[in-house]
C-alpha positions in Angstrom: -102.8 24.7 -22.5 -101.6 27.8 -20.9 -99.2 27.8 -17.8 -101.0 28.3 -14.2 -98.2 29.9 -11.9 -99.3 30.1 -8.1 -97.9 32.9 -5.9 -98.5 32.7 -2.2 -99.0 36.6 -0.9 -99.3 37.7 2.2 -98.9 41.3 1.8 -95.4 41.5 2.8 -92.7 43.1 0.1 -91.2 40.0 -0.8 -94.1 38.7 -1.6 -95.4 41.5 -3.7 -91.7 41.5 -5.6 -92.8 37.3 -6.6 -96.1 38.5 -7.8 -94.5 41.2 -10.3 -92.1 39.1 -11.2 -94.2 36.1 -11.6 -96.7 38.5 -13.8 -93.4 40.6 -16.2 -92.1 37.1 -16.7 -94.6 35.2 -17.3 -97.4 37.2 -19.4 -99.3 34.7 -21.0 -99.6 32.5 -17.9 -102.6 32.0 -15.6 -101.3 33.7 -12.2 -102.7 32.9 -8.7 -102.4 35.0 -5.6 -102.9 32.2 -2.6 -102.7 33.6 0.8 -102.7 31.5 3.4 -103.9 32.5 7.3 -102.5 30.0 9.7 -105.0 29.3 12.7 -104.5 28.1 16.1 -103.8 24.1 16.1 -102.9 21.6 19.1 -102.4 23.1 22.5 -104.5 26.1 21.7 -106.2 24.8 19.6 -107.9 22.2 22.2 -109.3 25.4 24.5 -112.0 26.3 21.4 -115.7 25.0 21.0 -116.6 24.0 17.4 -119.0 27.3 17.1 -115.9 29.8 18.2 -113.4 28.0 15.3 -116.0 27.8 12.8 -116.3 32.0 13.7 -112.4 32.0 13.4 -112.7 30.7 10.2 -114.7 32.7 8.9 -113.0 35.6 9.5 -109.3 34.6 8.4 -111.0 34.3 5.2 -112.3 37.5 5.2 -108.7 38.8 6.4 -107.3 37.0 3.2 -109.6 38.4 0.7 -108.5 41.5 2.0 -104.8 41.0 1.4 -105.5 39.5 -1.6 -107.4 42.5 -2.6 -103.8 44.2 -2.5 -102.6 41.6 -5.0 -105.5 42.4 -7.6 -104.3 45.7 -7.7 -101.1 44.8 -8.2 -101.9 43.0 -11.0 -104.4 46.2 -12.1 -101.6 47.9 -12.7 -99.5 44.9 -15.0 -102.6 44.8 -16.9 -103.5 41.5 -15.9 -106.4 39.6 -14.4 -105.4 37.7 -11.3 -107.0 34.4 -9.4 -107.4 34.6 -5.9 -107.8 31.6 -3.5 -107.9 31.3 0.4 -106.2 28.6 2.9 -106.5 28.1 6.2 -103.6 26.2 7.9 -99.9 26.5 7.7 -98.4 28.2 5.2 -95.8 25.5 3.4 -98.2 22.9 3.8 -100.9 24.5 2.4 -98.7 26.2 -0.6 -97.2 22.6 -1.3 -101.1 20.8 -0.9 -102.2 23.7 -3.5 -99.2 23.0 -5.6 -99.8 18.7 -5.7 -103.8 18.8 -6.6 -104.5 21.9 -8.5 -102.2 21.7 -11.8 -100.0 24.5 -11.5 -96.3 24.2 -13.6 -94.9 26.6 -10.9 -94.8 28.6 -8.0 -93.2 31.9 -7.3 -92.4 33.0 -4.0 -91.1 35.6 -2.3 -88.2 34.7 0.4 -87.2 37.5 3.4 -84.0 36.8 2.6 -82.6 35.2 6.3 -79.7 34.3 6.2 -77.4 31.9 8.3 -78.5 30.9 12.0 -81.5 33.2 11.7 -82.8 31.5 8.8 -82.6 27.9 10.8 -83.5 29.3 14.0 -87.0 31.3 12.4 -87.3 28.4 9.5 -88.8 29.7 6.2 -91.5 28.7 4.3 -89.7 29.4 1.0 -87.5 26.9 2.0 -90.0 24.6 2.8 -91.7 24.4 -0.2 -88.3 24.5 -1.9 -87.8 21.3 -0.7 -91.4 19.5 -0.5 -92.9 21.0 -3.7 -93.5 18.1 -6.6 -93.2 21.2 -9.1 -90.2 24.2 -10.0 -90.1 26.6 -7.5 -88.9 30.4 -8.0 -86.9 32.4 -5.3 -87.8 36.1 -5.3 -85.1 38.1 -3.3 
């Protein structure tokens, strides 16, 4: 069985420095791009009808695909095909849900590199699943 590496990408450098490193350093694994759009929940949440946050939906998974469109070429340009998959909620659950159910041996992720009180104060996702995910996570700085 080959190896299935998931990469969160949300367009951001860091996270496009985790998908080429996840892709030079592990060539005959199975990559997948995951980007995750958070949506609205509790307070705001509660002000939307059921027809408006089916609509939202629908179009943060259109906004995905189109970051994600940014991570196929990236991996054009390895020479590699590339997975794609879209999540709604937050972002370190949602990374740490994929991580649980879907088989992968490890995820690569990109970190922005906070350091100190900024990096408690803003949280981080990388850090998140760092500490929640049932499989090896990789840094990128």
């Amino acid at each position: 069985m080959s190896e299935r590496i998931l990469v969160p990408y949300d367009g951001s450098p860091q996270a496009t420095d985790a998908l080429e490193y996840a892709l030079e350093t592990f060539p005959d694994a199975s990559v997948t791009a995951l980007n995750v759009v958070p949506l609205p929940e509790g307070y705001w949440a509660a002000f939307e009808d059921t027809e408006h946050r089916a609509a939202d939906i629908d179009r943060a998974h259109e906004r995905g695909q189109d970051v994600l469109e940014e991570a196929i070429t990236v991996a054009a340009e390895h020479d590699r095909d590339l997975e794609t998959e879209v999540a709604t909620g937050k972002p370190a659950r949602e990374i740490v849900e994929q991580a649980e159910t879907d088989e992968y041996e490890t995820v690569v992720i990109g970190s922005h590199g906070r350091e100190g009180v900024s990096r408690v104060l803003l949280g981080s996702v990388a850090e998140m699943v760092v500490r929640r995910s049932p499989i090896p996570v990789v840094v990128v700085r």
